[in-house]
C-alpha positions as CSV (number, residue, x, y, z in Angstrom):
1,X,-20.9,22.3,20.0
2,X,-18.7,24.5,17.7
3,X,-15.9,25.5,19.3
4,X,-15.1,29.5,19.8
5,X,-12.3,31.0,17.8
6,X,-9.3,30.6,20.6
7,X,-6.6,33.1,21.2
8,X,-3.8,33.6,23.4
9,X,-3.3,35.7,26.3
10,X,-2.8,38.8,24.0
11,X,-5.5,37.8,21.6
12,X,-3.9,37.8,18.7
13,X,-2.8,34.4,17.3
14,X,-4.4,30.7,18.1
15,X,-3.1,29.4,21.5
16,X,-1.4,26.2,22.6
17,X,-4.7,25.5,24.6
18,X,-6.8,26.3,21.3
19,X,-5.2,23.9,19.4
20,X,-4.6,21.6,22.4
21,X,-8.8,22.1,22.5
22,X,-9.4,21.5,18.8
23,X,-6.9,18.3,18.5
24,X,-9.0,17.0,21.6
25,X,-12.5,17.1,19.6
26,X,-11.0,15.5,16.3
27,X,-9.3,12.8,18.5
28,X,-12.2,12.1,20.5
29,X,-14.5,11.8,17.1
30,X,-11.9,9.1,15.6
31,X,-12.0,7.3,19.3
32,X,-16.1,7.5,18.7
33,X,-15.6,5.6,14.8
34,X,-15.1,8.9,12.7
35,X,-12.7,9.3,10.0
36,X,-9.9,11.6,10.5
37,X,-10.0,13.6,7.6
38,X,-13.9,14.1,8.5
39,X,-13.3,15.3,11.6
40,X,-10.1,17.6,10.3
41,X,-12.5,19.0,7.8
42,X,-15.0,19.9,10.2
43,X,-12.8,21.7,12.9
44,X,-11.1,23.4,9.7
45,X,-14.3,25.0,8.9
46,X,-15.6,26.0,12.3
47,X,-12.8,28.3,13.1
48,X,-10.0,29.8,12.0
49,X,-7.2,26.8,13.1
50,X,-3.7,26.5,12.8
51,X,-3.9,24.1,9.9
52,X,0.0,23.0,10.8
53,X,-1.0,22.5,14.9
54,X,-4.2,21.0,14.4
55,X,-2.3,18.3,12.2
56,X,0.6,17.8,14.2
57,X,-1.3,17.4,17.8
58,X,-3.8,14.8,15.7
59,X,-1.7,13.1,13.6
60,X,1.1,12.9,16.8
61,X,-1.4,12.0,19.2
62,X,-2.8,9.3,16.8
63,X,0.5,8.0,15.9
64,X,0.9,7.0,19.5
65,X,-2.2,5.5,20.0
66,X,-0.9,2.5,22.2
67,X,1.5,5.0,24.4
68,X,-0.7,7.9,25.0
69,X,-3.9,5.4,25.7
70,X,-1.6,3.2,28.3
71,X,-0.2,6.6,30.2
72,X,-4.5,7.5,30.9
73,X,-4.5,3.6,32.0
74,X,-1.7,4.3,34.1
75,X,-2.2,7.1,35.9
76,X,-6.4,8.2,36.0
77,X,-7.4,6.2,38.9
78,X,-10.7,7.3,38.3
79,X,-13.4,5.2,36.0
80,X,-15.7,6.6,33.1
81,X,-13.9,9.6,32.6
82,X,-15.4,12.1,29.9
83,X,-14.0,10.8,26.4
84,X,-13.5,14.5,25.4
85,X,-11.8,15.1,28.3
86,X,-9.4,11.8,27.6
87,X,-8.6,13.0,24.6
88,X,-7.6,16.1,25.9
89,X,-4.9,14.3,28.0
90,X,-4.2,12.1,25.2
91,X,-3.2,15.3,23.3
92,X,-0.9,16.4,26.2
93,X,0.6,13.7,26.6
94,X,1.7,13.9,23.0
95,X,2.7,17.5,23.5
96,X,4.9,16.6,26.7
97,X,6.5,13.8,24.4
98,X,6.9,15.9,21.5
99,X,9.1,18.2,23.6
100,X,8.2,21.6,22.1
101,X,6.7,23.5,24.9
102,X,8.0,23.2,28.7
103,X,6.2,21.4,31.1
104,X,4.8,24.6,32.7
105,X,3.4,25.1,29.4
106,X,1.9,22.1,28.7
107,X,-0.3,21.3,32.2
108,X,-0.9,25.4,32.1
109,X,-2.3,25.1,28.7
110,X,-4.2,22.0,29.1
111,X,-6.1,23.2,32.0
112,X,-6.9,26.3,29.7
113,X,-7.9,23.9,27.2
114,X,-10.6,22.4,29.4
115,X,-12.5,25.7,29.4
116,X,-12.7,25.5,25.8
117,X,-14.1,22.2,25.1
118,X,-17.3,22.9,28.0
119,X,-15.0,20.9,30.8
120,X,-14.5,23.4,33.2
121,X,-15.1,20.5,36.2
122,X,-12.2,18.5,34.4
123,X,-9.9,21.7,35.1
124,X,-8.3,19.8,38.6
125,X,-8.7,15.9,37.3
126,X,-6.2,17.0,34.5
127,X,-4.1,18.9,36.2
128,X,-3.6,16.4,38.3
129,X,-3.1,13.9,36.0
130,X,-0.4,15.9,34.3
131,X,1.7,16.8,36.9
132,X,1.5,13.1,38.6
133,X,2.9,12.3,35.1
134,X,5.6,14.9,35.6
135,X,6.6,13.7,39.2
136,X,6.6,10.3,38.1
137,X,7.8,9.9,34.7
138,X,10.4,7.2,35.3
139,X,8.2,5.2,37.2
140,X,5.4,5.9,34.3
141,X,8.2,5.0,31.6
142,X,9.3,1.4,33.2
143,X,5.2,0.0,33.1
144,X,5.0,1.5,29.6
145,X,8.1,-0.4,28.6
146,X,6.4,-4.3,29.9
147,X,3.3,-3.2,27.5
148,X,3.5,-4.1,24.0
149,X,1.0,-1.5,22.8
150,X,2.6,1.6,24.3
151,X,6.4,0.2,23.3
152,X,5.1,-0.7,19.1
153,X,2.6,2.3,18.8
154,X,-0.7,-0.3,17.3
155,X,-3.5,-2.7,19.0
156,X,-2.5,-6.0,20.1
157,X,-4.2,-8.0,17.2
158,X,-2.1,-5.3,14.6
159,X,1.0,-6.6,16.3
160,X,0.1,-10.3,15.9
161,X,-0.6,-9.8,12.4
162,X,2.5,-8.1,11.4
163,X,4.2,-10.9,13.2
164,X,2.7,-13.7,11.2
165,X,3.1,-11.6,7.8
166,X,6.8,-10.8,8.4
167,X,8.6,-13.0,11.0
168,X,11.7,-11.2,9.7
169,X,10.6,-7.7,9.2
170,X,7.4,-7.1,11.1
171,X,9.6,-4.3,14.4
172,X,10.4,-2.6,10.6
173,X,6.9,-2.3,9.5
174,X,5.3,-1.1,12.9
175,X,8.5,1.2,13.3
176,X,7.7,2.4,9.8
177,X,3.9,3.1,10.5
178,X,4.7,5.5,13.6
179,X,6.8,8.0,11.3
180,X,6.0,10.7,9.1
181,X,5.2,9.8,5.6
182,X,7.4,10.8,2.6
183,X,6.6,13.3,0.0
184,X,7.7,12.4,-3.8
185,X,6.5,13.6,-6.7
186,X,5.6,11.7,-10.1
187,X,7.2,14.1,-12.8
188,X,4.6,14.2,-15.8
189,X,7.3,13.3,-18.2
190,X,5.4,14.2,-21.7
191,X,6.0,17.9,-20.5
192,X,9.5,17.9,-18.8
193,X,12.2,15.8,-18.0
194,X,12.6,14.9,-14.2
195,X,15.9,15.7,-14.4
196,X,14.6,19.4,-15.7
197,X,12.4,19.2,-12.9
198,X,14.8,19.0,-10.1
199,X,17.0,20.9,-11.1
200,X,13.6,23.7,-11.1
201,X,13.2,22.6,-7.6
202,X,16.4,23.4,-6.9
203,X,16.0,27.3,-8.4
204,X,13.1,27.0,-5.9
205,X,15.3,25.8,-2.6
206,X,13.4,22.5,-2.9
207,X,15.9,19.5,-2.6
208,X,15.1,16.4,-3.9
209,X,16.4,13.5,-5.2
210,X,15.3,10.6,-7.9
211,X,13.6,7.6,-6.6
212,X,12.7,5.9,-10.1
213,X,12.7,7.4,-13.9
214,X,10.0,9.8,-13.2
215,X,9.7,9.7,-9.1
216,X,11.3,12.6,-6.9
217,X,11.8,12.1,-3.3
218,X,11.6,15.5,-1.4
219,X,14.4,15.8,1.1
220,X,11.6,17.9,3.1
221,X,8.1,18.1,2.6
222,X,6.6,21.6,0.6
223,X,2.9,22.6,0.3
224,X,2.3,21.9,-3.0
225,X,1.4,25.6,-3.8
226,X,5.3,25.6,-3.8
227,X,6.0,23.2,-6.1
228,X,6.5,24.8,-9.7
229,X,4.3,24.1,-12.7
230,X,2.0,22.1,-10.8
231,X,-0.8,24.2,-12.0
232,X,0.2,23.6,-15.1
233,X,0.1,19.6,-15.1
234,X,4.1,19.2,-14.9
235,X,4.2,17.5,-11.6
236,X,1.8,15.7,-9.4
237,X,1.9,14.0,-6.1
238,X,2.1,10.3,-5.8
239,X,4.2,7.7,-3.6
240,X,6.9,5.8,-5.1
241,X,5.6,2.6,-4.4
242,X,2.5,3.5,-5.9
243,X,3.9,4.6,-9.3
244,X,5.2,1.1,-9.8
245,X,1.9,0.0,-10.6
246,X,2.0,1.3,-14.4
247,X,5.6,0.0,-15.1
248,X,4.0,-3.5,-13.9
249,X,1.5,-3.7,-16.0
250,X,3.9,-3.6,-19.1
251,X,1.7,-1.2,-21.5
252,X,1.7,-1.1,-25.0
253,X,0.6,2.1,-26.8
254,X,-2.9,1.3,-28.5
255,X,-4.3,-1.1,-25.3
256,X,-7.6,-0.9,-24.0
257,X,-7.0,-0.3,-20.5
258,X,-9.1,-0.7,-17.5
259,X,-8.9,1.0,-13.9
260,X,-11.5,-0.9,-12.0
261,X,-11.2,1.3,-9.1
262,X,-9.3,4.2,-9.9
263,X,-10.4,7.3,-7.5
264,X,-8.2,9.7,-7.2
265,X,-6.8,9.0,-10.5
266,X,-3.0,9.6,-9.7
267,X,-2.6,5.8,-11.4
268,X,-4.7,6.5,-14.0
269,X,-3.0,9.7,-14.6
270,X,0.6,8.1,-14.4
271,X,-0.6,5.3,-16.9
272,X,-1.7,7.9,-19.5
273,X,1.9,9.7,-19.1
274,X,3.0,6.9,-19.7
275,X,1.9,5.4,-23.0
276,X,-0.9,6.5,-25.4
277,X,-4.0,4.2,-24.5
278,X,-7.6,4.2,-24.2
279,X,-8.6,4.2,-20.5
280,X,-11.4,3.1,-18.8
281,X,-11.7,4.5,-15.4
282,X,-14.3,3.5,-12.7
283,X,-15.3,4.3,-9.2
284,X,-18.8,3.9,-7.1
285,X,-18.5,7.4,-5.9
286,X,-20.0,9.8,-8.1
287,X,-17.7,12.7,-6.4
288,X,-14.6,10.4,-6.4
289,X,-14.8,10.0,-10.4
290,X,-15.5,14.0,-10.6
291,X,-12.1,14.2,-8.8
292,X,-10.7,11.6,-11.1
293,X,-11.8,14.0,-14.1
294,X,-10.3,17.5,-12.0
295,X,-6.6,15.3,-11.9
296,X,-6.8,14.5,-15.4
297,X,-8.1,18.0,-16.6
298,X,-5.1,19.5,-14.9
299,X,-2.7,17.5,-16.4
300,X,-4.1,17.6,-19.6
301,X,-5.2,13.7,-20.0
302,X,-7.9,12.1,-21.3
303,X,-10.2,9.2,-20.2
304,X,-13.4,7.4,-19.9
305,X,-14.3,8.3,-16.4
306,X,-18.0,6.6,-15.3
307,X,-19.4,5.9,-11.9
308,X,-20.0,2.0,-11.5
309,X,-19.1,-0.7,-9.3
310,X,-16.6,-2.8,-11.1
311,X,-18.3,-6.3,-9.8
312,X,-21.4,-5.2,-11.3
313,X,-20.0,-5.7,-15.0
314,X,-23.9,-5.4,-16.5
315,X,-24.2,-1.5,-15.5
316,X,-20.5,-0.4,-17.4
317,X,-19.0,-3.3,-19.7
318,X,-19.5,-3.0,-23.1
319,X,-18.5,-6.6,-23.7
320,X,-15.4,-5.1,-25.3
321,X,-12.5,-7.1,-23.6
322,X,-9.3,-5.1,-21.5
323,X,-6.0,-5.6,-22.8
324,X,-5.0,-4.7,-18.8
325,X,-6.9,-4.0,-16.2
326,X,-5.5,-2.1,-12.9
327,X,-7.3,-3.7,-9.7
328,X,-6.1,-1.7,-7.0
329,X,-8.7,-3.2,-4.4
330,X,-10.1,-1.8,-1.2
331,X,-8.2,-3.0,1.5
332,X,-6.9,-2.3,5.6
333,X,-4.6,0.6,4.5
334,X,-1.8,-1.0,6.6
335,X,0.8,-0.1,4.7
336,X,-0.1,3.5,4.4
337,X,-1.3,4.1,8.1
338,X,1.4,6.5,8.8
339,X,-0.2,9.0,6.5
340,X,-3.6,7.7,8.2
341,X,-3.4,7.9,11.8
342,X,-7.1,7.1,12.6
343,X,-6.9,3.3,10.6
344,X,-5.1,2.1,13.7
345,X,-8.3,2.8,16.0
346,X,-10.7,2.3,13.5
347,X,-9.8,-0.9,11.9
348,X,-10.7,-4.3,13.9
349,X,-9.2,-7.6,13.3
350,X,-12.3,-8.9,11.8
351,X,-11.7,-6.3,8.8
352,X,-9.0,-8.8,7.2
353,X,-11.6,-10.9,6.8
354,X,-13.9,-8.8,5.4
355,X,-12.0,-7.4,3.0
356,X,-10.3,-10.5,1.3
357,X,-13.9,-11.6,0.8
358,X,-14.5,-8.4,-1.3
359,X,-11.2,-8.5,-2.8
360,X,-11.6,-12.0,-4.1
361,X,-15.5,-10.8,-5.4
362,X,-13.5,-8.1,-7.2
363,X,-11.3,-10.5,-9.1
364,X,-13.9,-13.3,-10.3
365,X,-16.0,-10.0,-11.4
366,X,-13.1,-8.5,-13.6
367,X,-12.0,-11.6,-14.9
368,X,-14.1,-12.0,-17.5
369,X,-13.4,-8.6,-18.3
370,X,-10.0,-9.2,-19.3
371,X,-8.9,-10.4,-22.9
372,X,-7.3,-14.0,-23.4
373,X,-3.8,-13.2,-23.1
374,X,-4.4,-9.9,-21.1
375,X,-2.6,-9.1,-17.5
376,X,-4.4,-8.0,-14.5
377,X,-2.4,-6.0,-12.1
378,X,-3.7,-6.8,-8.2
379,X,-2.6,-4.3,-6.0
380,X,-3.5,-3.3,-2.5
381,X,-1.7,-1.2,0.2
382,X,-1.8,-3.7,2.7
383,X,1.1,-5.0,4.6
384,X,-1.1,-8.4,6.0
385,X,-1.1,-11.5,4.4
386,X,-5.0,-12.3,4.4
387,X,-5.3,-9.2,2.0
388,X,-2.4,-10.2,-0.2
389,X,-1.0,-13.9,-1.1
390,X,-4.1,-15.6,0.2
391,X,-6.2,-13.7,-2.1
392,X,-4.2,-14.3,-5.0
393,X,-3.9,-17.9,-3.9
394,X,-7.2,-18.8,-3.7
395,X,-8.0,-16.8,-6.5
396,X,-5.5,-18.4,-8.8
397,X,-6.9,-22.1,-7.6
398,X,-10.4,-22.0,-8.6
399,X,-9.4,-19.8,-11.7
400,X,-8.4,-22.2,-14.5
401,X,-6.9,-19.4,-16.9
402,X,-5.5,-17.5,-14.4
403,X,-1.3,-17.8,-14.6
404,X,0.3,-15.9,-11.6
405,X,4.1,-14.2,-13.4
406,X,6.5,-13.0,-11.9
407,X,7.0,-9.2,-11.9
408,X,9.1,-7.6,-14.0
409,X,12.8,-7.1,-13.6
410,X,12.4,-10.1,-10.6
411,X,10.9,-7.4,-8.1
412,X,9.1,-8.9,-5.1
413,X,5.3,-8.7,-4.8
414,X,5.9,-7.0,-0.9
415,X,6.8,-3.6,-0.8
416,X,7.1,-2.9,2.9
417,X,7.0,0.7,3.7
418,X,10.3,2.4,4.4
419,X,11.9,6.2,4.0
420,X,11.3,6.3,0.2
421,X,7.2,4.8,0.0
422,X,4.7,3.0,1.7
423,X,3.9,-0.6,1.9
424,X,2.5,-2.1,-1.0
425,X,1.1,-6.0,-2.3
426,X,1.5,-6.3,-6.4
427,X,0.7,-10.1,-7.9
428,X,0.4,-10.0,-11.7
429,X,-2.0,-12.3,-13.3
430,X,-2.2,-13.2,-17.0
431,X,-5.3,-15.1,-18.6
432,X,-4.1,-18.3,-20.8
433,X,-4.8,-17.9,-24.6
């Protein structure tokens, strides 16, 4: 059921208990299996939303995942309740965290909020749920503290995981994955300087400061409606850790250069900034690749785009060997969860599994793809181990040619995410002469 446009007492702008309403119905479709950005679209186009409430009640709510579902643990006494209606709390909990509205607000608003969504029964369970919450907070905060998915933010098995990855690092990477995500900016350097560019952000009252040659870190994130002479092809968005990718690979102007799975195209965009090459650029999804073209048209690049699966060499190759391939693989998303809430409900611990077997299918597809003497860029976004080393491992064992180098200037193949990118795997693989 659609949901009514929602006002406030005056009816002129979106209430708390609209949004409070819509973030309940997205949340409750990612707790059913849905996507997030499915679900975002959907309420987005069923009436007129608060973009910027809608995203920070989701994204916040989602973000706490292992806190907001322990605080319904601890205090509904009652089984089976209505999974709209949990997510309802879910979201008020987040809004009593978040601290922007007073507590009046909040269990007034909620209660509203339940009229919206078609629970007018739940009106009294919530109520009462929120304001046992408020009489009991301390007493709510010291069981929270003794659970490990309420203290870290992500399932148990996520936690194990990060554990066995990085026995050194792995508080840093959950810590990392409940924040908000950076913005930077990949400065299209064959039109303007990124020095030129800040300082044009700066005319604008956009601070930011450089990351890498051509990477921009904004000191606070801007719609990108803001950002000058994007229109134009001057600037895109990309994470910094993801524009490493194309100084990896080492190009040379004249390669033949393949990107074996290359929607949206902001690799295969920074690749062609960077070096004059002939690109190949694949992806299964026939709307993905006209994306990939829409990126390239704006920046004024040109490439091979066809739709293909990359393992499926028969359908695309034209027997004409790669110089360098790109093989940024399907993966968990773990190192980029921050920006995507919902992977934290929606992936399983199985899933590692699953996708090192289609990783590894990736590489012994490409393979003979690649030129003797050619490098093959693996990348993946994945802070776990099964996705990462142990697919290059096993790769590199039963692959004769295959040399594993180092990458260049000594960096380390694990990026973990942190204030200035996300977390990122690179191995680079060369194929013996």
């Amino acid at each position: 059921m659609a949901l009514r446009k929602v006002t406030d007492v005056t009816g002129d702008t979106p209430s708390l208990a609209g949004a409070i309403a819509q973030a309940a119905r997205v949340v409750a479709g990612v707790a059913a299996g849905r996507s997030l950005s499915a679900e975002l679209e959907r309420a987005m186009e069923e009436q007129d939303a608060s973009r910027a409430s809608l995203l920070d009640l989701t994204h916040g709510t989602l973000r706490r995942y292992g806190r907001v579902q322990a605080i319904s643990r601890i205090l509904s006494k009652r089984g089976g309740t209505e999974p709209l209606v949990e997510a309802l709390l879910w979201c008020a909990f987040y809004a009593r965290d978040s601290a922007r509205h007073t507590d009046y607000t909040i269990v007034d608003q909620a209660v509203r909020a339940c009229a919206m969504i078609g629970q007018h029964r739940a009106k009294g369970f919530v109520n009462g749920v929120l304001r046992t919450l408020l009489r009991n907070r301390s007493a709510v905060e010291m069981q929270l503290a003794t659970d490990p998915e309420a203290h870290w933010q992500h399932p148990a098995w996520w936690i194990s995981s990060a554990q066995r990855a990085h026995p050194d690092a792995w508080q840093k990477v959950l810590d990392a994955g409940n924040t908000h995500p950076p913005m930077c900016l990949r400065v299209n350097t064959r039109r303007i300087s990124a020095q030129d560019y800040q300082l044009r952000l700066q005319s604008e009252g956009i601070a930011a400061k450089p990351v890498d040659s051509c990477a921009l870190l904004l000191v606070k994130p801007v719609p990108v409606s803001r950002l000058p002479g994007f229109a134009q092809g001057e600037v895109s968005v990309q994470d910094a850790g993801a524009q490493r990718a194309a100084a990896y690979l080492e190009l040379d102007a004249g390669q033949h250069v393949l990107d074996a799975c290359a929607a949206p195209g902001g690799k295969s965009a920074h690749m062609l900034e960077t070096v004059d090459i002939a690109l190949t650029a694949l992806d299964a999804d026939a709307a993905r690749c006209a994306l990939i073209e829409r990126n390239l048209a704006r920046l004024g690049l040109t490439a091979r785009v066809q739709t293909a699966d990359c393992t499926r060499l028969e359908t695309w190759w034209d027997n004409s060997p790669f110089d360098r391939i790109l093989a940024d693989v399907p993966c968990s998303a773990s190192g980029v969860v921050r920006r995507h809430p919902d992977i934290k409900w929606l992936r399983r611990a199985l899933d590692l599994m699953t996708f090192a077997v289609r990783q590894g299918r990736i590489l012994d597809a490409l393979w003979p793809a690649l030129a003797a003497g050619g490098k093959l860029l693996y990348v993946t976004c994945s802070v776990f181990s099964e996705e990462n080393d142990a697919v290059v491992e096993s790769f590199a064992a039963r692959t004769p040619d295959a040399l594993r180098l180092p990458l260049p200037q000594g960096a380390a193949s694990t990026l973990l995410p942190g204030p200035e990118h996300d977390g990122f795997y690179f191995a680079l693989l060369a194929k013996r002469s």
